[in-house]
N, C-alpha and C positions, 0 to 999 in steps of 0.2 A: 213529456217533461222529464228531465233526468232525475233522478234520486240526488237529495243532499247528500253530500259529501262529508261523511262522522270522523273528523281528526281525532276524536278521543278514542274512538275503536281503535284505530290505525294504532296511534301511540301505546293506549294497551296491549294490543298484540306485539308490536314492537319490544314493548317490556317483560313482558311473559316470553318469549322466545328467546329474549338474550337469558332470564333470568331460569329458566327450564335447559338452555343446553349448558348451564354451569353448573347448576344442580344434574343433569345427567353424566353429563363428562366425571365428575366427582365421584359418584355414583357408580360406573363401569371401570373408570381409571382406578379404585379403592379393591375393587375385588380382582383384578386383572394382575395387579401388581402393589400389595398388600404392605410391603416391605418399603414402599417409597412413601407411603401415608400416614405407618401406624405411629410415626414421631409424631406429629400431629395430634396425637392424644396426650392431652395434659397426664402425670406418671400418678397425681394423685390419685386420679377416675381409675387409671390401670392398677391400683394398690386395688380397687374394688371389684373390678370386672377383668377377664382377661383382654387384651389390648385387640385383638381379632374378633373376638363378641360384636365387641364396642365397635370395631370398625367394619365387620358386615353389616351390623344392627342400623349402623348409622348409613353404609350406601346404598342399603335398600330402601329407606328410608328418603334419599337424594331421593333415587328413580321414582320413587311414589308421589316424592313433592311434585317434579318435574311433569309427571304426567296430569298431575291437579292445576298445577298453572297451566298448562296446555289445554287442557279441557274448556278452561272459561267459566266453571262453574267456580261459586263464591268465592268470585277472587280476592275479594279484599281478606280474606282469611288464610288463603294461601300464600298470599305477599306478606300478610304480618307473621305468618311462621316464618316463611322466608330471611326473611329482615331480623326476627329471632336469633334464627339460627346463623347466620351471618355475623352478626353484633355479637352473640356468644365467639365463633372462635375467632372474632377481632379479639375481644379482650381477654381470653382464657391462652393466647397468642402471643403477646405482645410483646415478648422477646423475640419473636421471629415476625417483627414489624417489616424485615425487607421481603420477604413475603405475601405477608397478609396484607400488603398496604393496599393493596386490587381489591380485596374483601370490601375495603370501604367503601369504593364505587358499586359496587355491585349490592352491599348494602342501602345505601339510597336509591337504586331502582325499584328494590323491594319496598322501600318507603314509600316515592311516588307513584308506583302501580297500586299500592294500600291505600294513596290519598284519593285515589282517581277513582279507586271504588269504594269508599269510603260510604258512599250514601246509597248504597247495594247492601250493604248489611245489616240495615238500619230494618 
């Protein structure tokens, strides 16, 4: 007799692998080439930290989320960082809305990969 067939696994990995290679790309694109990201930093965090701190601190940071949704372990804690950190630079962003407006879809995956495991963290 075959094994059921788990659409929610599917979908979950489907969601973690979209949502891990935009967190990776971020991540190796921010230290590769520094100078195309570091505007991305709102100038008031840069009054406080140097703008390159901030923006290694933060793609190492990418690569380590990325490899956490990868993994499959407590996802739903990695999708609601994800989704965090997403909805942060939506709205720390929002003059450079023709940009960031992808943020938002990618935002709600984070969301529904968080609802789907939602009762894993419980």
């Amino acid at each position: 007799m075959a094994a059921k067939f788990d659409k929610t696994k599917l979908v979950s990995f489907f969601l973690r692998i979209g949502l891990a290679t935009v967190f990776l790309y971020a991540g190796i694109a921010a230290v590769m080439n520094p100078e195309a990201w570091i505007g991305f930093i709102p100038a008031w965090i840069q009054d406080f930290f140097p703008g390159k701190v901030i923006l290694f601190t933060h793609a190492t940071f990418n690569v380590i989320l990325s490899m956490w949704l990868l993994s499959g372990k407590k996802i739903f804690y990695a999708s609601f960082l994800a989704g965090g950190i997403l909805l942060s630079i939506i709205i720390f962003n929002l003059g450079s809305l023709d940009i960031v407006f992808r943020d938002a879809a990618i935002f709600f995956s984070a969301a529904a990969a968080a609802v789907l495991h939602y009762k894993e963290a419980k």
